[in-house]
C-alpha positions as CSV (number, residue, x, y, z in Angstrom):
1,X,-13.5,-50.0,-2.9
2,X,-13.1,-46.8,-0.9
3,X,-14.0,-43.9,-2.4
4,X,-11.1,-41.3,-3.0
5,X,-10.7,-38.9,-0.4
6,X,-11.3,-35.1,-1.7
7,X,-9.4,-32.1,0.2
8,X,-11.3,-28.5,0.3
9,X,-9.8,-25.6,1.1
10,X,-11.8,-24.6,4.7
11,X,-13.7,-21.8,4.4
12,X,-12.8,-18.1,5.9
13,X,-13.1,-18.0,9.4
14,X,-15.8,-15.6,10.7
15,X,-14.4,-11.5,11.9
16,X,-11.8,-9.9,11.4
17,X,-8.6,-10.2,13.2
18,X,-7.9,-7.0,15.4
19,X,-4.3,-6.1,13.6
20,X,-6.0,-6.1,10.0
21,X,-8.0,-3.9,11.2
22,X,-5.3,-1.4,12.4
23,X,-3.4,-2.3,9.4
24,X,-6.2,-1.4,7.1
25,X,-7.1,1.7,9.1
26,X,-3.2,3.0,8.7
27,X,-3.2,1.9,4.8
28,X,-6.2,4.0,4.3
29,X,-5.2,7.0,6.5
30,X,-1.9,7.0,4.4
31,X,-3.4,6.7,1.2
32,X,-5.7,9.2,1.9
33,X,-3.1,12.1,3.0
34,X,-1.2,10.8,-0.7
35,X,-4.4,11.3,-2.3
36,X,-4.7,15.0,-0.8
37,X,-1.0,15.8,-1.1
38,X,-1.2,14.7,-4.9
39,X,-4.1,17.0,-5.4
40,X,-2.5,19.9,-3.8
41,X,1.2,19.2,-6.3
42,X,-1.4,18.7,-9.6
43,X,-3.5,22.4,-8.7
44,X,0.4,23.9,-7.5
45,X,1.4,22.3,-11.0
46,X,-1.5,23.8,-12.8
47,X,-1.4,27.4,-10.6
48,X,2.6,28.3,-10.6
49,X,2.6,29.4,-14.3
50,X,-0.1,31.8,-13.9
51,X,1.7,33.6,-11.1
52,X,5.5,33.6,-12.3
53,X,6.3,36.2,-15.4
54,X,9.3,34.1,-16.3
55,X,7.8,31.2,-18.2
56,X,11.3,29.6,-19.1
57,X,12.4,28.8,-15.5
58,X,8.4,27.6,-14.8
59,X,8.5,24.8,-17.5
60,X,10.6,22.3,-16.1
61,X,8.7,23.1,-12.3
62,X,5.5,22.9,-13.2
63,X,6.0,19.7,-15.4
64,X,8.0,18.2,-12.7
65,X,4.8,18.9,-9.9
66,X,2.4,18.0,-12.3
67,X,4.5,14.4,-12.8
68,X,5.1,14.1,-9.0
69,X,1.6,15.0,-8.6
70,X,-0.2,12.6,-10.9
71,X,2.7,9.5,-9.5
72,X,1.2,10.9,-5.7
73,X,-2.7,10.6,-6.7
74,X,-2.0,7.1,-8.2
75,X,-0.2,5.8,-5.3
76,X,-2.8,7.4,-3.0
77,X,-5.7,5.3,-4.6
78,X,-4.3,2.3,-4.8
79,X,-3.3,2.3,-1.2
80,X,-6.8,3.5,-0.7
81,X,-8.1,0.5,-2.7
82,X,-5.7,-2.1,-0.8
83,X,-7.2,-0.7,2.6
84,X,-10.5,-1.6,1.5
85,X,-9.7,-4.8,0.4
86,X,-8.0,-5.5,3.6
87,X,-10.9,-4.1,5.5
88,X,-12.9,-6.7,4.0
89,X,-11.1,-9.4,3.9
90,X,-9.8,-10.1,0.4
91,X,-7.3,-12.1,-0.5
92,X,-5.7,-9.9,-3.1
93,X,-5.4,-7.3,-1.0
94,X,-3.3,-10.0,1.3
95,X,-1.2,-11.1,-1.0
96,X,-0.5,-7.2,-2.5
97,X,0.4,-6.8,1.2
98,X,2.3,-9.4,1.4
99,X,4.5,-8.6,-1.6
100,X,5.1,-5.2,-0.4
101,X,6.0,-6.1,3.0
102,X,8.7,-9.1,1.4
103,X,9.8,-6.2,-0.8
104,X,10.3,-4.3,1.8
105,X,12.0,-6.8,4.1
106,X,14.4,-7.6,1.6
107,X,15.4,-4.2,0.8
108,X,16.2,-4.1,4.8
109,X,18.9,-6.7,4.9
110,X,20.6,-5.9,1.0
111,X,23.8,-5.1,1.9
112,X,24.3,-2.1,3.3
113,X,22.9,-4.9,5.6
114,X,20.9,-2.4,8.5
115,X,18.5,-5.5,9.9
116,X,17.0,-3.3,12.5
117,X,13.5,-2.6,14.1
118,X,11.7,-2.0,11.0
119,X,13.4,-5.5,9.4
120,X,11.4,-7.2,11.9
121,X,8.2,-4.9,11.9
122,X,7.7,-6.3,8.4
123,X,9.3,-9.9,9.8
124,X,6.5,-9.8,12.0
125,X,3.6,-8.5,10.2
126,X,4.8,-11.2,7.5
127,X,4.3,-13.8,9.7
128,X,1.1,-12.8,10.8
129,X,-0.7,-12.0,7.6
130,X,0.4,-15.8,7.0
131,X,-1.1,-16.4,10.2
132,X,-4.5,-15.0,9.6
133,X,-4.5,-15.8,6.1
134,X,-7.7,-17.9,6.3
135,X,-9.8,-15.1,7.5
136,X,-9.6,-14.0,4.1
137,X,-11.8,-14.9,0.9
């Protein structure tokens, strides 16, 4: 009798392809500037009230920054945290990217259908993180 035949997945491929590293870099620079611009709406937020005397017309403002704000931070980190996963190679960062960029795509061609450049930017970089997925562990 033969013995069966078992399949492994192959394991990651050494380095890191050039355009996850741009992609991570560009993550990460974005998700930085969200992390500062969320700071700057929470201390605008926190700051307003003590400089306006009219504290009925400051309320909704200042709750609204302080919303925006906290929504800004959050986004900030986590794009912070999916550019260090991409940067080293995980594969929940790829598939987080992944989602995004099929979310993305498909909000390009709903109708109003405007399949333009940046439909296949994402087609593209779709392709490729499928492409490169076994660089990833």
């Amino acid at each position: 009798m033969s013995t069966p035949t078992t399949y492994a997945t192959p394991p990651p491929v050494p380095g890191r392809p050039i355009l996850v590293s741009i992609l991570a870099i560009l993550v990460g620079l974005v998700g930085i500037f969200l992390v500062v611009v969320g700071v700057i709406l929470l201390a605008l937020g926190l700051f307003i009230p003590l400089g306006i005397p009219a504290p009925v017309f400051v309320f909704p403002l200042t709750l609204g920054l302080l919303l925006v704000g906290i929504l800004t931070l959050i986004l900030g980190a986590v794009l912070v945290a999916v550019a260090s996963g991409l940067w080293h190679l995980e594969s929940w960062a790829l598939w987080l990217t992944g989602i995004v960029v099929v979310i993305e795509l498909i909000g390009q061609v709903l109708p109003p259908p405007h399949f333009g450049l940046l439909a296949l930017l994402y087609l593209f970089l779709l392709v490729y993180l499928v492409a490169v997925r076994r660089h990833f562990h």
